[in-house]
C-alpha positions in Angstrom: 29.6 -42.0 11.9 31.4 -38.4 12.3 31.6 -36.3 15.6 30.2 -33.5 15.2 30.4 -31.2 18.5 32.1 -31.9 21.7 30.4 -30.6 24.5 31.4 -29.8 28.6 29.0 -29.1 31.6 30.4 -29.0 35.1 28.5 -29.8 38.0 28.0 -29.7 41.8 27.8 -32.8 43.3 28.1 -33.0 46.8 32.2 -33.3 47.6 33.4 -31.7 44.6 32.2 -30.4 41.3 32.1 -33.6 38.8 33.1 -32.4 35.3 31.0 -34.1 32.1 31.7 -34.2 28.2 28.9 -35.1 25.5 30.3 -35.6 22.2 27.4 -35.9 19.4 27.6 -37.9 16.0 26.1 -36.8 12.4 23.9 -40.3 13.6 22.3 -39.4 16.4 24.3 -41.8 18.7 25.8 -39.7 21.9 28.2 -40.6 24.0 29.4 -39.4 27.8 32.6 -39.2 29.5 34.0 -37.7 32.4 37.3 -35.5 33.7 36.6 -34.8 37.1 39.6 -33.4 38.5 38.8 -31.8 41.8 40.3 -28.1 42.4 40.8 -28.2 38.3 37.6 -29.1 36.8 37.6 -25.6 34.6 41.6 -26.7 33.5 40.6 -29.7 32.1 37.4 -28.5 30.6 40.3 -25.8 28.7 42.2 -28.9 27.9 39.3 -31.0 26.0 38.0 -28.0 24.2 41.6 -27.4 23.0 41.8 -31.1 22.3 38.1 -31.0 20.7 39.3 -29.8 17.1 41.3 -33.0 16.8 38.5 -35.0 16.6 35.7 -33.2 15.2 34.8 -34.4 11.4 36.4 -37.6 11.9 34.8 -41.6 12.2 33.7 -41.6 16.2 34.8 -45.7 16.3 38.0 -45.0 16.0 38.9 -45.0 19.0 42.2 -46.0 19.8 43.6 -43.6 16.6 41.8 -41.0 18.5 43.5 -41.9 21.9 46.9 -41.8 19.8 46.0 -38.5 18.1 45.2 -36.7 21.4 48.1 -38.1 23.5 51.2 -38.2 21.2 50.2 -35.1 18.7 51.6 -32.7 20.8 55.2 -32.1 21.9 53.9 -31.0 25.5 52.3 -34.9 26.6 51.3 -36.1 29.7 50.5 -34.8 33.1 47.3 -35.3 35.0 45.2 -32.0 33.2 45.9 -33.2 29.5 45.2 -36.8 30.6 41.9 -36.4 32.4 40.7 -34.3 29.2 42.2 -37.5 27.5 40.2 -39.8 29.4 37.0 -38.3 29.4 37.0 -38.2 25.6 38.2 -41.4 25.5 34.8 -42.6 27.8 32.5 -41.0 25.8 34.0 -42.3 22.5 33.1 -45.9 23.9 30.0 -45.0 24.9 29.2 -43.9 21.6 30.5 -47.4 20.1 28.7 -49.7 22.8 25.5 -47.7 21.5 26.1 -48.1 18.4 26.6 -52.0 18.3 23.5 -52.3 20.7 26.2 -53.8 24.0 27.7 -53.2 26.9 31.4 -51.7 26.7 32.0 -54.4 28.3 31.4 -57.0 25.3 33.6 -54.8 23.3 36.7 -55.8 25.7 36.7 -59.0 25.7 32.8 -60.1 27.8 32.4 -60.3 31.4 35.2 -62.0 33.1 32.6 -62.3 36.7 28.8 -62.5 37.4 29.5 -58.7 39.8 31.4 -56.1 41.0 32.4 -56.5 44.2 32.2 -52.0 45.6 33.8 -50.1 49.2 33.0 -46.8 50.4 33.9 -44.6 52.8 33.7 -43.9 56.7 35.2 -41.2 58.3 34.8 -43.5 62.1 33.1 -46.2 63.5 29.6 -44.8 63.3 30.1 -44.4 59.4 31.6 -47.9 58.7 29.0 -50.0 61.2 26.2 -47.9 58.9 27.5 -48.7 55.8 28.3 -52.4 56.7 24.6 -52.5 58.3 23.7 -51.2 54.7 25.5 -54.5 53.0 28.9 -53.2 52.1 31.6 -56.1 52.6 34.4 -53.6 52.6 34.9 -50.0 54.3 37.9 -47.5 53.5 38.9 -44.9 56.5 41.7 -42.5 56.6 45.3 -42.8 58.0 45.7 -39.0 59.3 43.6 -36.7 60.9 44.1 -33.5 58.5 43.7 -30.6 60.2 45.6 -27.1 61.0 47.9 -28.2 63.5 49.0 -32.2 62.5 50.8 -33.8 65.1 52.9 -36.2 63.6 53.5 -37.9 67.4 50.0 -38.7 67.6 49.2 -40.3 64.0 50.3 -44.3 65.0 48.4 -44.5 68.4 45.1 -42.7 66.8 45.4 -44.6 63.8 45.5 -48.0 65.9 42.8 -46.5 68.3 40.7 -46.4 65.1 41.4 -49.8 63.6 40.9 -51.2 66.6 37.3 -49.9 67.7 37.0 -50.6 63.6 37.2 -54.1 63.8 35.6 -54.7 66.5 32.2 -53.0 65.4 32.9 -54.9 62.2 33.5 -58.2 62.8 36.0 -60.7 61.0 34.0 -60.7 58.1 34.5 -57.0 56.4 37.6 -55.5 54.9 38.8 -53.1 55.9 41.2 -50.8 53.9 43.5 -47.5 55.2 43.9 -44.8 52.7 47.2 -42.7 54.0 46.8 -39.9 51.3 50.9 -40.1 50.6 51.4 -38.1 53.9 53.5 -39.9 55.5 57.6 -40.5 55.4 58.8 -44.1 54.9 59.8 -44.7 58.3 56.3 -42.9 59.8 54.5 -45.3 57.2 56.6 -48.3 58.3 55.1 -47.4 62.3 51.6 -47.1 60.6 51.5 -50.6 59.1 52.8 -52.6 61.4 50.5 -50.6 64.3 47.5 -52.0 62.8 49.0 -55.5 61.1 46.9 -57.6 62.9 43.6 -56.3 62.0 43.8 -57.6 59.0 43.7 -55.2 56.3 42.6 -55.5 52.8 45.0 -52.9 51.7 47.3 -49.9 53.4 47.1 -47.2 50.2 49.4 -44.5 49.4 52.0 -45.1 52.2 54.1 -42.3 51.2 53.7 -39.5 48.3 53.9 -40.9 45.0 56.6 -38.5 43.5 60.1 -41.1 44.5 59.4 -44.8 43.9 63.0 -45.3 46.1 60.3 -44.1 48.9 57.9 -46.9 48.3 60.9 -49.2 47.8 61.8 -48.5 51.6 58.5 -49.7 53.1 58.2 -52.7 50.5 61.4 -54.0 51.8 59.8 -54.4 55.2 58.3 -58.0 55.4 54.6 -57.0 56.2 51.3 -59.2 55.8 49.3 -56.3 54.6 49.2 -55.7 51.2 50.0 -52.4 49.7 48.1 -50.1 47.3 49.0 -47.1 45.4 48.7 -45.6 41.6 45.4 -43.0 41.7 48.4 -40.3 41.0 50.0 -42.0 37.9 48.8 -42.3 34.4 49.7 -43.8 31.6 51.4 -46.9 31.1 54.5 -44.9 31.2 53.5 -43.9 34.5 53.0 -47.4 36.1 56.4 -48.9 34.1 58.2 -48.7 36.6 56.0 -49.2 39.9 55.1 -52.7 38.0 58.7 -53.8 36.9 60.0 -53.2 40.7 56.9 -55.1 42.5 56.1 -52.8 44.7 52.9 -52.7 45.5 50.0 -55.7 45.6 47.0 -53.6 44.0 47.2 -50.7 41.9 44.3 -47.9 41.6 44.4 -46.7 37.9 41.6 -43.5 37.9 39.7 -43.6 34.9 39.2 -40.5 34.9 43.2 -39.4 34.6 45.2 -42.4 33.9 43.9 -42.3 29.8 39.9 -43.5 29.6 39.1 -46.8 29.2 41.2 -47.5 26.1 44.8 -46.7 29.0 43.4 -48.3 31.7 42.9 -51.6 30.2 46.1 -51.9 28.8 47.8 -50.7 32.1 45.5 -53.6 33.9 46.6 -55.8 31.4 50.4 -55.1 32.3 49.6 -55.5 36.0 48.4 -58.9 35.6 52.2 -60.1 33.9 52.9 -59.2 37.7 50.4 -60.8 39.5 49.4 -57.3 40.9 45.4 -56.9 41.5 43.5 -53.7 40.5 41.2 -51.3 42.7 40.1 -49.2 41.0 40.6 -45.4 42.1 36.8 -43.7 42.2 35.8 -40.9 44.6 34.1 -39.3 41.5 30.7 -38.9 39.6 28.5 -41.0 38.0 30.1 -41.8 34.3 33.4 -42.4 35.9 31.8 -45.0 38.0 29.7 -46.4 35.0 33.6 -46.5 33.0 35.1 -48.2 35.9 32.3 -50.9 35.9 32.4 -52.0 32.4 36.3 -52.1 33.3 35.8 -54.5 36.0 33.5 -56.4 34.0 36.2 -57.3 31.4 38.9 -57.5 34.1 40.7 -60.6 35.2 42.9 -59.0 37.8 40.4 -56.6 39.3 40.2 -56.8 42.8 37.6 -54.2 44.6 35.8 -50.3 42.9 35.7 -47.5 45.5 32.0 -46.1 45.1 31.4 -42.6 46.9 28.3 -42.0 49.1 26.6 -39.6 47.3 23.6 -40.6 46.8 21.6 -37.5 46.3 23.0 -36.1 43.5 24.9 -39.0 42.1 21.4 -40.8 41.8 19.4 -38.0 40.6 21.4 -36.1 38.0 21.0 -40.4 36.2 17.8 -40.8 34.6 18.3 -44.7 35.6 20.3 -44.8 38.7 23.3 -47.3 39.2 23.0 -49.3 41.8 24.9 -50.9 44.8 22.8 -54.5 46.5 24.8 -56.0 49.0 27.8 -54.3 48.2 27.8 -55.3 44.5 26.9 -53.7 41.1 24.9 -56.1 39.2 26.4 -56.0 35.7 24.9 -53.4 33.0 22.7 -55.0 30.4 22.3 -51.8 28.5 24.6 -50.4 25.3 27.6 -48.3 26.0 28.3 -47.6 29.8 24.9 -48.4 30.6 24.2 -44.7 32.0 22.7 -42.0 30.6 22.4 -38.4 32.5 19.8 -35.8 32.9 21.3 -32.1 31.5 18.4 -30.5 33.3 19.5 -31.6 36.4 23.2 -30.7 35.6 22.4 -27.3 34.8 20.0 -26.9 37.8 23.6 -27.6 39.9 26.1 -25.1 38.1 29.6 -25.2 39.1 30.6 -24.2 42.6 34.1 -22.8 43.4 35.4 -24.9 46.6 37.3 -23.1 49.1 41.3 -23.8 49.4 42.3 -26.4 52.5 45.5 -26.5 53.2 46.9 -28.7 56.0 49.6 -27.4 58.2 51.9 -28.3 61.4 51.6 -26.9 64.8 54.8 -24.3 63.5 52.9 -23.5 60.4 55.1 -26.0 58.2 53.3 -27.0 55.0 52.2 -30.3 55.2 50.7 -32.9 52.7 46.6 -32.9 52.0 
């Protein structure tokens, strides 16, 4: 079976435009992957037409030659554009096998390791997270800051424990809650974060501080908190999580599927985790094939902990011809071939690309700060 054409559409979702990639076979047999990147969708469409040629002619099962073809056949490797093109070629090229073989991806790596898969979403306040809880969701992610123009950095640990607090107390006991920080904070502002909000019982604090110095991380690790930390949605590779793994710094990792190397990377980088006893949470604020990936992922996982899941449902429902679906804040698991999802290109091109405007966070002097 020989790939013939490898094809891109971008389209608005809702958030952010989610970026698709078709690749067809001399067989009939499709597959679909996806790159979103948001702010760079049109980058990393460049990057897998660039990478396209590589492919094209050759057996579409062989997958992991083709992941080592497209990463290491270049001198330039690595870096976030060049491996979200990786990854969403590296999706659709198991999509195409789990057609092929009439089962799941998930089969293919090993069979289903749980019955479901346990999902989160997000809420912006209390309002958002009692709706979504209300709605059956066992587990709600808010933010640590309040971006706007003029951050105060004095008022981020009181509002941030004014918010857990009314939280948990709409909640109940009985749903997680987890704190995404964004990396905007310094070690010792992160340090005043977690412990301000310690005794609500978090699931996990994520991205404490920007993921660019591990010797950051290292600083709040050494603090002796309950709360778990989570980072890893800005690394890729197994390169990229070496050394994060071998230090123990964090309790969960968030490998994107999207841009840490497909399904083929993120398996193995799971895999490594596990050595460590570190869970996985998967990173997903994205479309519909990157939650169908992360899924068959979970599936096969032993170490996976909890998928983020975006509200979208307009679009995310509607450009699939058979919507994925959350009950009770689980995915039931796919039954049918490949990723289980297949999407409607009249619907995709009746949402063409939409350019988002630039948001840049500052301080109250105009300082550049983190978004």
């Amino acid at each position: 079976m020989k790939i013939t054409e490898v094809k891109t559409s971008i389209m608005h979702g809702t958030a952010r435009n989610w970026l698709f990639v078709k690749i067809l076979t001399d067989e009939g047999i499709h597959g679909w992957g996806e790159g979103t990147l948001e702010g760079q969708e049109k980058t990393v469409e460049q990057a897998i037409h660039m990478l396209a040629p590589r492919i094209v002619g050759q057996d579409a099962t062989q997958i992991e030659k083709h992941w080592q073809v497209l990463y290491r056949h270049g001198f330039w490797r690595g870096g976030v554009v060049l491996n979200s093109a990786i990854s969403a070629i590296d999706q659709a090229l198991w999509d195409i096998k789990g057609k092929a073989l009439g089962v799941p991806v998930y089969q293919l790596l090993g069979g289903a390791t749980r019955d479901r898969i346990r999902a989160y979403t997000h809420a912006s306040g209390v309002e958002d997270a009692k709706k979504y809880a209300d709605a059956g969701f066992t587990a709600i992610k808010t933010g640590g800051w309040h971006t706007n123009a003029n951050i105060d950095e004095r008022q981020v640990v009181s509002k941030l424990r004014q918010k857990i607090a009314a939280m948990r107390k709409a909640l109940g006991p009985n749903v997680d809650i987890m704190i995404d920080n964004h990396g905007r904070s310094r070690p010792a502002l992160a340090i005043r974060q977690i412990q301000a909000v310690e005794e609500f019982g978090l699931l996990f604090f994520e991205e404490a501080v920007p993921p660019d110095n591990l010797d950051s991380m290292a600083e709040v690790r050494r603090v002796p908190f309950q709360t778990d930390l989570a980072t890893g949605e800005r690394l890729f590779t197994r390169w990229g999580y070496k050394d994060l793994l071998e230090r123990q710094l964090v309790d969960v990792i968030q490998p994107d599927v999207c841009h840490c190397g497909g399904i083929s990377e993120l398996r193995r980088i799971a895999a490594a985790a596990e050595t460590y006893y570190t869970l996985v949470a998967h990173h997903n604020p994205n479309g519909p094939i990157a939650t169908a990936a992360s899924i068959q992922l979970a599936a096969a996982m032993p170490n996976f902990l909890i998928l983020e899941f975006a509200q979208t449902p307009t679009w995310h429902d509607r450009v699939q011809v058979e919507p994925l679906k959350v009950v009770n804040g689980y995915f039931e698991l796919p039954t049918k071939p490949g990723l289980g999802v297949e999407l409607d290109e009249k619907v995709i091109t009746s949402r063409p690309y939409d350019a988002r405007p630039y948001e840049g966070a500052f301080y109250a002097d105009g300082g550049v700060a983190d978004v």
